[in-house]
N, C-alpha and C positions, 0 to 999 in steps of 0.2 A: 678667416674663411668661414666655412659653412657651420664646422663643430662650436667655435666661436660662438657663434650668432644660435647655434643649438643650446648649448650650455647656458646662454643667458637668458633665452626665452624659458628653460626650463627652471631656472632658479628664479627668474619673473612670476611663471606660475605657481609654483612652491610659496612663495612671500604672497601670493592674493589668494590661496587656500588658508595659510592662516592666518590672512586678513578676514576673510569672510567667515572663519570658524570663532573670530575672539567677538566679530562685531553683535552679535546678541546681547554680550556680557558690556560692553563699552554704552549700547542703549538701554542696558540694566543700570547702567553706573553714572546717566545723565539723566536720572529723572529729578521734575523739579524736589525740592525737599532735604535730598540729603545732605545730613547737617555732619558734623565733626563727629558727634557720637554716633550717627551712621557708620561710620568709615570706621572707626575703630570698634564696633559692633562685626564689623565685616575682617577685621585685620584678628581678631580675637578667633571666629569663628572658621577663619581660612587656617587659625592655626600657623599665621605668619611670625619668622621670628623679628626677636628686637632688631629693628633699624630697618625690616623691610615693609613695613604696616605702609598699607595703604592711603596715602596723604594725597590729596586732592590739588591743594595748592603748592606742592610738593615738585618741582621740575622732573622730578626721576619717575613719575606716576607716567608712564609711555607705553605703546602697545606692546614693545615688546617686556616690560617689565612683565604685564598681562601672563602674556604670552611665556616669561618664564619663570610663574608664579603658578602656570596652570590653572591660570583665574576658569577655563572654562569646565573643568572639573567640580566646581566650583557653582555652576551655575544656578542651582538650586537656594543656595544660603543666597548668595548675590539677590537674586529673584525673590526671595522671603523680605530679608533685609529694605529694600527699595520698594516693594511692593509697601512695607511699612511708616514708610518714609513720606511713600506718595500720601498715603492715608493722615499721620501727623501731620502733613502740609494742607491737606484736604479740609481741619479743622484750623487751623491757622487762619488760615484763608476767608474761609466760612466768618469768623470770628472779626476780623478784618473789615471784611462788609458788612458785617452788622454795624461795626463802632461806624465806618464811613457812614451809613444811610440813619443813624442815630444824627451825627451831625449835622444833617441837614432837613430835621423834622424842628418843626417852630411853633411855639405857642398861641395861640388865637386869642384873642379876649372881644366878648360883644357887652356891650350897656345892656344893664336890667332894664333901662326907660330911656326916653330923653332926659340927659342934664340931671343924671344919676351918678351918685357918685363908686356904685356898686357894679361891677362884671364881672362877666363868668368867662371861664375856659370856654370858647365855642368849640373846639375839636375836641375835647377832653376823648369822647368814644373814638375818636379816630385814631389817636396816642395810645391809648390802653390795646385798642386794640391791633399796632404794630406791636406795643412792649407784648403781648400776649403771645403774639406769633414769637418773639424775641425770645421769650422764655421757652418756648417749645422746643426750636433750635436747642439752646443753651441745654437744654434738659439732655438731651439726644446725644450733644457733643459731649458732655459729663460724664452720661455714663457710657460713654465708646471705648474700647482697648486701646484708640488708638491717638488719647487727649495727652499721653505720655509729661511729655515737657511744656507743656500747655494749661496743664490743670489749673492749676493757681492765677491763671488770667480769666481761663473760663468760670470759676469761680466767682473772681474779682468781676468779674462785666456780669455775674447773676443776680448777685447781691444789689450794686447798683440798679439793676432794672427794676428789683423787687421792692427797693426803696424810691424809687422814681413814681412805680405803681402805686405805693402807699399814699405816696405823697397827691397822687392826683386825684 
């Protein structure tokens, strides 16, 4: 009868209050980026004990675990954490498209004469001057807070450029 149907609509609204009180934290916790030692950067800082760390790939990672972990108490480290994350993948990223648009840059060669047997680079200033923008990048993303786990590739793709540079 009517209380029936009262008690369920009230326990319906109850379950979509703290649906909509965890969902900031759940679009904190799907930004692209976060890596493993995000999540245990997060399970350290919530202060969560052994066996309840926040695991992604983890089937028992559910809203109500959230929910009674007090993930939204919470919201500030979450929000730190993933806003870091975003930034680490920002430079990933960044990085990525360099080497992609590196691949598909091609050497020119024009004749000194006719039926010479000497040429040159013809784009040589067109190459330097992508590797030039490369290095700027590269420079920027180095010294960022936020090259984290990164470093050593960004390193690795400077060096090359700077030997590429030499070489042309």
């Amino acid at each position: 009868g009517f209380p029936e149907t009262f008690n369920i609509g009230r326990t319906t609204e109850a379950s979509l209050a703290r649906f909509q009180e965890i969902m900031p934290v759940v679009e904190l916790l799907k930004v692209p980026g976060m890596r493993p030692s995000h999540w245990k950067e997060l399970s350290r800082r919530m202060n969560l004990p052994q066996g309840s760390e926040l695991i992604p790939t983890d089937m028992s990672l559910t809203l109500q675990k959230l929910i009674d972990i007090e993930a939204t108490k919470h919201e500030y480290v979450i929000s730190e954490v993933s806003r870091f994350a975003v930034k680490e993948y920002e430079v990933e990223t960044k990085l990525d498209k360099m080497k992609a648009e590196a691949k598909t840059l091609r050497l020119q060669f024009t004749d000194v004469a006719e039926n010479s047997a000497i040429r040159l680079f013809g784009n040589a200033n067109e190459l330097l001057s992508v590797m030039d923008h490369f290095i700027a990048i590269t420079v920027q993303m180095r010294t960022s807070p936020f090259v984290g786990a990164h470093l050593a590739a960004v390193t690795e793709w400077e060096m090359l450029i700077v030997r590429f540079q030499a070489t042309l």
